[in-house]
C-alpha angles and dihedrals in degrees: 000000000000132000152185100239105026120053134208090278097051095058091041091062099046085057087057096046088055099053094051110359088185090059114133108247088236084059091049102045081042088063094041107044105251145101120277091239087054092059089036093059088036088056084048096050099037084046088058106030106024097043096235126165135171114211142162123250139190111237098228088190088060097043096045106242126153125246142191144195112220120196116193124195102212134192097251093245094052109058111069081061094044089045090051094048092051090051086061097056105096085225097055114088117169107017115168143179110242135155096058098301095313101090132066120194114193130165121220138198125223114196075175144015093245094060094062098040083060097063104028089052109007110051105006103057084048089066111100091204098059110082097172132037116195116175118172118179121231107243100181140354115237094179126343134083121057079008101080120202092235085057089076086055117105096219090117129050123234095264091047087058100036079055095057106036110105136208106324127234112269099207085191088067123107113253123207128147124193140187098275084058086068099067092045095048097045087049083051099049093056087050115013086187086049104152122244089252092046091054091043081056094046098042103017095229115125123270081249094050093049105043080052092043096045091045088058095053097045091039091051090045095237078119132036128161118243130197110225111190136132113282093203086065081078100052095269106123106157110076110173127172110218124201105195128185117214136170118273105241083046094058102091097047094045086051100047089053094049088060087060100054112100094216098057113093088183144008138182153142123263148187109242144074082301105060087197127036127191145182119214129184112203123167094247142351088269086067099041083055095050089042086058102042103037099032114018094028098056090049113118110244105019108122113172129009121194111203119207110175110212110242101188133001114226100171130003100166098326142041124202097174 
């Protein structure tokens, strides 16, 4: 996974951002060999050229909410606008510009069924511009979330990533989130790496109150921390979401082997004509061909694959816009 622009480093320490994105910067440099002021000047350059945040992110799986996949079918002059409107809404994550400029893909998050019926029939069908409405609900998550795609990178050694894996999830642990955890999150979710005075500032509680707090919801798995950057920084420059229909007793299986491809970045099942839907990063079309043809394509019960390549990000976790 070499680049141009990005070195070994570089990758090395997005790894490590990925596997514990609250990491100290002497634990870090520790793990990889080099000085604290090294990984210190890296964060700073990948942060303003490689468009890298950490941030912290509810696991909607874990907490039970529901999400949804929207395709809209655009008039070509229009979505770039709608998808920028959609990157502003607080329950809207990966949203994308396919189909060559006339479709917008977004995710949502609904905490409850009204939000979403807000936006799927109230707002959206009252958008001129918008001449097709596809939702498909996301049934189960096969890889994504807490399970980054530059996890499944070998920059860093066992013993590299055994150092920097933290606590792990104990599915078995209560989760319940209340009103004082908004605050915290949302100051989490603009800075991921966000220090223990600066989130006493953001929420009042005490420094004590919020490393204890912060460690339950990380250690439940309602929060995890998440690394955001451009991929094609690192030499991957063909990004394609593919909705792929398989038979049903085959689902489980296709989907489990999805999560093992290195290429895929996010896999899951869906309602909807495509039973499955996933999102793969290659370094070129040549390699999202050979991905298609030699990995998804031999796969038993998969049945029919529709390819649209992503022509422009708008959104992946955060919008600055």
């Amino acid at each position: 996974m070499d680049s141009p622009e990005f070195d070994e480093l570089d990758q090395r320490l997005v790894s490590a951002l990925v596997l514990d994105g609250r990491a100290p910067f002497s634990k870090i440099a520790a793990v990889l060999g080099v000085s604290d002021q090294t990984v210190a000047r890296r964060y700073r350059r990948l942060y303003a050229e490689g468009e890298l945040r950490v941030v912290g992110v509810r696991d909607t799986e874990r907490l039970g909410h529901t999400r949804w996949m929207l395709r809209l079918r655009c008039t070509p002059d229009a979505s770039v606008s709608i998808a920028t409107a959609l990157a502003r809404r607080s329950d809207t994550a990966w949203i994308g510009l396919t189909s060559g400029g006339t479709e917008v893909v977004c995710t949502t998050e609904s905490r409850r069924p009204e939000d979403h019926e807000a936006l799927l029939l109230g707002k959206l069908p009252r958008t001129p511009s918008i001449v097709e409405i596809g939702a498909h609900q996301l049934l189960h998550r096969f890889y994504g979330g807490p399970l980054g795609w530059f996890t499944k990178d070998s920059a860093l050694t066992a013993e590299e990533r055994a150092a920097l894996l933290p606590v792990p999830v104990d599915p078995s642990a209560p989760i319940r989130l209340d009103e004082e955890d908004d605050a915290l999150i949302a100051a989490l979710a603009r800075n991921g790496r966000a220090s223990y005075p600066e989130l006493q500032k953001a929420t009042g509680r005490s420094e004590s109150a919020v490393k204890r707090r912060l460690d339950q919801l990380l250690r439940c798995g309602a929060l995890f921390i998440d690394v955001e950057f451009d991929t094609t920084r690192f030499g991957f420059h063909s990004r394609a979401l593919l909705w792929i229909t398989v038979a049903p007793s085959a689902l489980a299986a296709v989907g489990a082997a999805l999560a093992s491809h290195p290429e895929v970045a996010f896999a899951g099942a869906t309602s909807g004509p495509a039973n499955l839907v996933a999102v793969v990063i290659c370094r070129d079309p040549a390699g999202l061909y050979t991905y298609l043809s030699e990995k998804l394509g031999t796969l038993e019960g998969v049945r029919h694959v529709e390819t649209a390549p992503l022509l422009r990000q708008v959104k992946r976790l955060t919008y600055a816009g």
